[in-house]
N, C-alpha and C positions, 0 to 999 in steps of 0.2 A: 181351057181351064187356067185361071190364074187364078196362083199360090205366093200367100205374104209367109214368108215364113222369119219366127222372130226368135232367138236364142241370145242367152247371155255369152255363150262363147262357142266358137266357130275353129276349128283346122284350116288355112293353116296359119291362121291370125295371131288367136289365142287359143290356151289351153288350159284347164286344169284336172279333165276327165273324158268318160267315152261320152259326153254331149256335144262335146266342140268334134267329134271324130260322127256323130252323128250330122248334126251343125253343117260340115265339109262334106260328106258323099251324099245323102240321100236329096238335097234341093239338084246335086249335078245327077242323078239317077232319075229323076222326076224330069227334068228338063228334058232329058233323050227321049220319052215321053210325049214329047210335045204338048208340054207345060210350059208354061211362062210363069217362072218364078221369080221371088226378088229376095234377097236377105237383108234384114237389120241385125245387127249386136251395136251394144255400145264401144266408142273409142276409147279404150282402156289405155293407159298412158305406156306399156306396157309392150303395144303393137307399136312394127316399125313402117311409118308413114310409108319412108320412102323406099324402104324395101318392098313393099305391095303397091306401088304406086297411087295412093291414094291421096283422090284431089278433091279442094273444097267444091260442093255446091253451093253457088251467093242463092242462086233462087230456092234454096230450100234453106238457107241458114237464118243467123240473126233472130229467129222466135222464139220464145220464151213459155215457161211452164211454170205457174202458180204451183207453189205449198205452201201453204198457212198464210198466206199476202207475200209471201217474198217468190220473187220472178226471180226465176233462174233462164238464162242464156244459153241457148245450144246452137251449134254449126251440125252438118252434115256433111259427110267426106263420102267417097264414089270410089268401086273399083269392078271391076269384071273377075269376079271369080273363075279360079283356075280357064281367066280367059273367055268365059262363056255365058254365066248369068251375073247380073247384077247385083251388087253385095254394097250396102249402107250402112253410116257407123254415126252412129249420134254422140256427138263432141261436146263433154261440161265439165272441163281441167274441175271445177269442182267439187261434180262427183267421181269421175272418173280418173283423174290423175293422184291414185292414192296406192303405187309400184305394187299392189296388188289385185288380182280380178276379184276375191270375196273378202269381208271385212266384219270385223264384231264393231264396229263404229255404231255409233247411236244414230245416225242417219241412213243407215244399211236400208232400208225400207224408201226412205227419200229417192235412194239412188235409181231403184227401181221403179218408181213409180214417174219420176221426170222420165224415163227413157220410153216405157211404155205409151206415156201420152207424148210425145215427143215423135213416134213411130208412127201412130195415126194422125199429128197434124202433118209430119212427111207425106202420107198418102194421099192427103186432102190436097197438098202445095201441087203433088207429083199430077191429079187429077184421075188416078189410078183405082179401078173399083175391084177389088181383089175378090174373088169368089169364096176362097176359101183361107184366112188367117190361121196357122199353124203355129200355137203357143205351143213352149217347153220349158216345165217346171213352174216353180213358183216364181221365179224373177220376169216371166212373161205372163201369169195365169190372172191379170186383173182384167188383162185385155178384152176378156169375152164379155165381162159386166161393163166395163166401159163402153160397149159396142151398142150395151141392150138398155145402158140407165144414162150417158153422157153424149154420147156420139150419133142418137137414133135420130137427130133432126135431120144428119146430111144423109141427102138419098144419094150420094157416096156410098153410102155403106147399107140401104138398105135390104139387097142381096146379099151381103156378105155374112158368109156361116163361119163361127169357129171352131177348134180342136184343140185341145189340149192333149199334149202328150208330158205322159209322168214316167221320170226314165228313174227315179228314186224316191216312194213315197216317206222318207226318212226324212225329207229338209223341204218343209213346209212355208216358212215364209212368215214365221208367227214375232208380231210385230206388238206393242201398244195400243189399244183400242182407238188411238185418235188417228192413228193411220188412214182410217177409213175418213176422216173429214181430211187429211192430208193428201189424199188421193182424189180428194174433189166429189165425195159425196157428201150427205147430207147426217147431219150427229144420228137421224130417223132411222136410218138403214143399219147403225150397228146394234141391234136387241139379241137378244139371252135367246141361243136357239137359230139366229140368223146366218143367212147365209155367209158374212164376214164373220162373227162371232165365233170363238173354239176354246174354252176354259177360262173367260175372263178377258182372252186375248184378242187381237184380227189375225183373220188365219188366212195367208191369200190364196192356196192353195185349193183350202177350203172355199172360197169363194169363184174359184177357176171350176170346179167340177161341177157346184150348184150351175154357172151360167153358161158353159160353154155347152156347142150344140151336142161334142160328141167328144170322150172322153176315149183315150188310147195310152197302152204302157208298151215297153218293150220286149213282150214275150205273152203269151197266150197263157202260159199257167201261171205267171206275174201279173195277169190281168183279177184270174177268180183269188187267188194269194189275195191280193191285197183287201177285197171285202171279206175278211176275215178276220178276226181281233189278233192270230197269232201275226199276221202279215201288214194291215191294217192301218196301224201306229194310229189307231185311234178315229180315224176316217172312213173305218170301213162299213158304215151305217150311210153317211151320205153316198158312200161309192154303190151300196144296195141299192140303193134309193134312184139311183141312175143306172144300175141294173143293163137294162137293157143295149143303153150308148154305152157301156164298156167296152172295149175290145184290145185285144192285144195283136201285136206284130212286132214279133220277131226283127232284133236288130242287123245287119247285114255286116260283113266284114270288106276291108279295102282289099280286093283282092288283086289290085297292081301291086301294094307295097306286102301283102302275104299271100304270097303263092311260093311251092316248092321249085319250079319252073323256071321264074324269072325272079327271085329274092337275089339282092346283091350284097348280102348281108351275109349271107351265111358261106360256107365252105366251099360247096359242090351244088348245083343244082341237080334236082331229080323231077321223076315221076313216078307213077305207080309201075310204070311199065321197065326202069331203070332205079328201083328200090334198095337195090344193091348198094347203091352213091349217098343212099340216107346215111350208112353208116362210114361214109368217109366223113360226116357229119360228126357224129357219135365221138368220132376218133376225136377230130379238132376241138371236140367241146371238153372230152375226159382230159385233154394235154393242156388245154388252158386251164383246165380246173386243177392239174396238179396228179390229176389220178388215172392208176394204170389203166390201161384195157388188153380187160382180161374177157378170153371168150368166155358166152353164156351166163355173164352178170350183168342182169337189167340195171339201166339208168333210169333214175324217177328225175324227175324235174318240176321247179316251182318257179313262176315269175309271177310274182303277185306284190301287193303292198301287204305289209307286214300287220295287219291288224284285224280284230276283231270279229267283223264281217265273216271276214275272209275263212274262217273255221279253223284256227290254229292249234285251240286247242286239242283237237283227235291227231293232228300231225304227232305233236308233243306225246302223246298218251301212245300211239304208234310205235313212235320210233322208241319210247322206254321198255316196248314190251318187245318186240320186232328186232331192233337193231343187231343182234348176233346171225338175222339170217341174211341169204345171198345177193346183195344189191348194190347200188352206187346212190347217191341223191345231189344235185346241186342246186341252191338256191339262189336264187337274185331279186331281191328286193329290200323296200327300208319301210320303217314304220314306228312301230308303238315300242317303246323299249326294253319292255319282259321280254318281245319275243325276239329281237335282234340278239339280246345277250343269249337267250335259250337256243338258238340258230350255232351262235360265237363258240359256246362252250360242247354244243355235240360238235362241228368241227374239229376242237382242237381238242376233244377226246379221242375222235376218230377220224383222223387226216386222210385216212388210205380209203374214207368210203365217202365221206363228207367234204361237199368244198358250199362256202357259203361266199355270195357277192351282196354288202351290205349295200346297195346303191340302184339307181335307175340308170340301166344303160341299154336301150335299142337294140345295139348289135350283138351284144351277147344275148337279149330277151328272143331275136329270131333263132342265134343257134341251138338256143336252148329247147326251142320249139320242135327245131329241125333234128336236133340229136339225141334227144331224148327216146325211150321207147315208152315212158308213159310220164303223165303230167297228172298230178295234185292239184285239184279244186273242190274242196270240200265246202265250202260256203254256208254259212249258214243261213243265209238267206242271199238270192243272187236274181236281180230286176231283170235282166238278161244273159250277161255274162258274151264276153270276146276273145278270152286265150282260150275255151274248150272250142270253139271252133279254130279256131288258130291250127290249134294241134290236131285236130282231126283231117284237116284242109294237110295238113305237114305228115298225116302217116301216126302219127303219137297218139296212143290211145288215151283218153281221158277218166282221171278217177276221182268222182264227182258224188255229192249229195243230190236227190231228186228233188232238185224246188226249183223256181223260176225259170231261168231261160237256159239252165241245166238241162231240166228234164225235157224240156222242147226241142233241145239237139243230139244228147246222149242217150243210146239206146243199149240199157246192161247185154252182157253176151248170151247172157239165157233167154234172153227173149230173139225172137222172129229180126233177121238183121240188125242185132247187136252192132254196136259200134264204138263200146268202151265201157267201163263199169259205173255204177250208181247203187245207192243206198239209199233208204229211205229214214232213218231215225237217226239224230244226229247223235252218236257214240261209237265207242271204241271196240264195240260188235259190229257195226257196221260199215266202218271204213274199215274193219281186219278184213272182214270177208271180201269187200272190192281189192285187196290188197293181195288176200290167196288169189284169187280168180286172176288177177292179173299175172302173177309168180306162175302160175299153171298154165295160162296160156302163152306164157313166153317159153317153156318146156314145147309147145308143140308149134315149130316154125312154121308149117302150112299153115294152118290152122288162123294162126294170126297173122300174115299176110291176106287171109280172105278177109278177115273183119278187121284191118287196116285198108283194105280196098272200099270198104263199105263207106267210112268216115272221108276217103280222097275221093271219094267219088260224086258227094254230095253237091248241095249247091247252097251257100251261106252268102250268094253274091248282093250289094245294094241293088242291083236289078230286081228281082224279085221282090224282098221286100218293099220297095217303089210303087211297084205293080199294085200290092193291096193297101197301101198307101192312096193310090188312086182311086181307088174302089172306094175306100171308107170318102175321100173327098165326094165322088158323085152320088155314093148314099145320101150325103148331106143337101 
C-alpha cells in the first residue's frame, strides 16, 4: 500500500495544533505497517533547514504553478522523517516566507492552492502512483477534485483513491468565488448549489467532501456530530449526503513522549502497579504552584487554551457557586482575555486553593497531568480531544462534557467500566454533578484506584488507530 499523505503542518517541523502532532505519528504508525508512505507540508520560512537537514531536490525543483497567468516558482526540499519515511516541503519564499504558518492575507487561498498542485506535479516528476492520497483539512481538500477534474489524463493517477480527513469542521477554507478559476478550473464549475459554492462563497472544504473518495474525522461521535446543524457549521447536508463514506477514528496519543513510565518531565515516574509515586507528583506540582498539601484535598487541574471552545464558561459558574468547598485547582494556559483576567482574580482572591500559569509551557502541562487527581474538560464541542487521554493514560480522572472525542474515551462511573465523569447538557447542573461524583469518589480510595486502573489500562496508542487507518485505505 502506498500512502501520499499531505498536511499543512507536521511535528516536528511545524506547529500550530494537534494536526502537525497528527501530521508526525500516524504516517510513522502506518509505516511499521508495511506502508510505504511519503509526506508533503509546505516550507514555511518558519522551519529550520538545517536543523532537519533538509536538502534541495534539482530534479523535482524549478516548476512552476499558474494563478490567474502569473507563474509562481517552487523548489522541493527532502528529508527522512524521524529517520524513516520520506517527508517533502514545497518551497515559495512567496507564499510561504510570511514568519507565520496561517494568515488573514488576501492571498491565503493562493497559498494553498500553489502547494496543493505543486504536490501532485511532485508525484508525476517523483514517477510515484500513490494508492491512496490522504488530505487533512481544507488547506489540503482541493486535492481530491483536482485528481477527478485536472490530473485524470495521467494514468499516474488513475488508481489513486483519496480521503480527506476533517480534524475541525470549524475552518473551512472559504475564499472569494474566483478562487475556483484560481485554482485552475473553469468560471462553469462554480454555480449556486455546487460543489465549490457555500453562501455566495468557494468553500474548499466543501468541495474536498463533495470529491473525495472517503470522508474521515477524528473520533466516531465527531463523525455523526458533525452531519447535524448543532455540529455541522453549516456542511452538515453535504456531510448526509456522503453518509455513508463517513467514518470516524479516533486520534491516537504519542505515547513515548506521555507515558507515566518513561515521562522525563515530570517528578517520579510510575505505574499502576507503583501508584503511590503518582502522588510524589501531586506533592512537586502543589510546591511549585505555591500551595499546601494537605491530606485528603483533591487537586483539579486544567491545561488547555483559554477560550471559548474549550467550555469555560461552567468552569466560571462552578467555581462561584462551589469555591467554599474542599479542593485545590491549578491552571496553565493563555487565551481569550475575559478568562485569563477571570482565572487572575479567583487566584488572587484565593491563593491557598488557586494557582493559575497564564502561559504554554510543556513541562508543567505533563506535571500537571501527572499530579493532578482529576482534570477539567468541559468542551463544548471537542473533534477529538488529547489531554482526557493524557490523563487517563497518567491515572487522572477526567471531567468532561459527552460530545466528540470525549465521549469516545470517557466512560462516567456509573456506567459498566467508568473511567472518569461526563455530562451530557452543557450547564451548571451538569458539570456540578460530574464535580460531586468526583468529591465522592475521591472519599472512597479503593474505589478510585479500580476506575483509575481502568483509564491506565487502556490503549490510546497511534498503533491502533493506524490499524483502521488502513482498513479505511483498502475499503477504498
Amino acid at each position: 500500500m502506498k500512502v501520499c499523505f499531505v498536511s499543512s503542518e507536521c511535528v516536528p517541523y511545524i506547529k500550530t495544533g494537534g494536526l502537525a502532532d497528527v501530521s508526525g505519528s500516524l504516517p510513522l504508525s502506518l509505516s511499521g505497517l508495511n506502508t510505504d508512505v511519503k509526506i508533503f507540508i509546505p516550507m514555511y520560512d518558519k522551519i529550520d533547514r538545517q536543523k532537519y537537514n533538509l536538502v534541495k531536490l534539482n530534479e523535482l525543483s524549478g516548476d512552476s504553478v499558474s494563478i490567474l497567468n502569473m507563474k509562481h516558482q517552487y523548489d522541493v526540499y527532502h528529508t527522512k522523517h524521524y529517520g524513516k519515511i520520506d517527508a517533502y516541503f514545497i518551497d515559495c519564499p512567496f507564499y510561504f516566507s510570511r514568519g507565520v504558518v496561517y494568515t488573514s492575507d488576501i492571498d491565503e487561498n493562493e497559498r494553498y492552492i500553489l502547494f496543493q498542485h505543486a504536490v501532485l506535479k511532485s508525484l508525476q516528476k517523483l514517477g510515484w502512483s500513490p494508492d491512496v492520497i490522504h488530505c487533512n483539512d481544507w488547506q489540503s481538500s482541493l486535492i481530491p477534485s483536482m485528481l477527478k477534474l485536472q490530473y485524470s489524463w495521467d494514468n499516474l493517477f488513475s488508481n489513486t483513491k483519496s480521503l480527506l480527513s476533517i480534524h475541525n469542521i470549524g475552518y473551512q477554507g472559504v475564499f472569494p468565488s474566483d478562487s475556483v478559476v484560481k485554482a485552475g478550473y473553469g468560471e462553469s464549475l462554480y454555480v449556486l448549489g455546487g460543489p465549490f459554492e457555500f453562501n455566495g462563497f468557494a468553500n474548499f472544504l466543501k468541495a474536498g467532501i463533495y470529491y473525495s473518495d472517503i470522508v474521515s474525522t477524528v473520533s466516531p461521535s465527531y463523525a455523526a456530530e458533525i452531519q447535524t446543524p448543532e455540529f455541522g457549521s453549516g456542511l452538515e447536508g453535504v456531510l448526509r449526503a456522503r453518509g455513508e463514506n463517513v467514518f470516524g477514528i479516533l486520534n491516537g496519543i504519542d505515547t513515548n513522549d506521555w507515558s507515566p513510565v518513561s515521562d522525563n518531565l515530570i517528578a517520579k515516574n510510575y505505574s499502576y502497579k507503583s501508584l503511590k509515586d503518582k502522588y510524589v507528583n501531586k506533592s512537586e506540582l502543589l510546591k511549585l504552584s505555591g500551595l499546601k498539601n494537605e491530606d485528603n484535598v483533591p487537586l483539579f487541574g486544567i491545561v488547555s487554551r483559554l477560550a471559548w471552545q474549550k467550555g469555560f464558561e461552567l468552569i466560571v459558574e462552578l467555581m462561584e457557586k462551589r469555591i467554599g468547598d474542599n479542593f485545590k485547582l491549578v491552571v496553565l494556559g493563555a487565551g481569550e482575555e475575559k478568562y485569563e483576567e477571570y482565572f487572575t482574580k479567583l487566584m488572587n482572591d484565593y491563593p491557598d486553593k488557586i494557582k493559575v500559569f497564564l502561559e504554554y509551557n510543556n513541562k508543567m502541562a505533563h506535571l500537571i497531568t501527572a499530579g493532578s487527581d482529576f482534570f477539567f474538560m468541559p468542551s463544548r464541542y471537542e473533534p477529538c480531544g488529547l489531554n482526557q487521554m493524557y490523563s487517563l493514560n497518567y491515572g487522572t480522572l477526567p471531567i468532561v462534557r459527552n460530545v466528540g472525542g470525549l465521549a469516545d474515551t470517557v466512560i462516567d462511573v456509573d456506567k459498566v467500566n467508568g473511567n472518569g465523569f461526563s455530562f451530557d447538557e452543557f450547564t451548571l447542573e451538569g458539570i456540578e454533578s460530574a464535580f460531586d461524583k468526583a468529591l465522592k469518589l475521591y472519599s472512597d480510595k479503593q474505589k478510585m484506584k479500580t476506575v483509575i486502573g481502568r483509564g491506565m489500562s487502556s490503549d490510546f496508542s497511534w498503533d491502533k488507530s493506524a490499524k483502521e487507518y488502513l482498513s479505511l485505505y483498502s475499503k477504498l
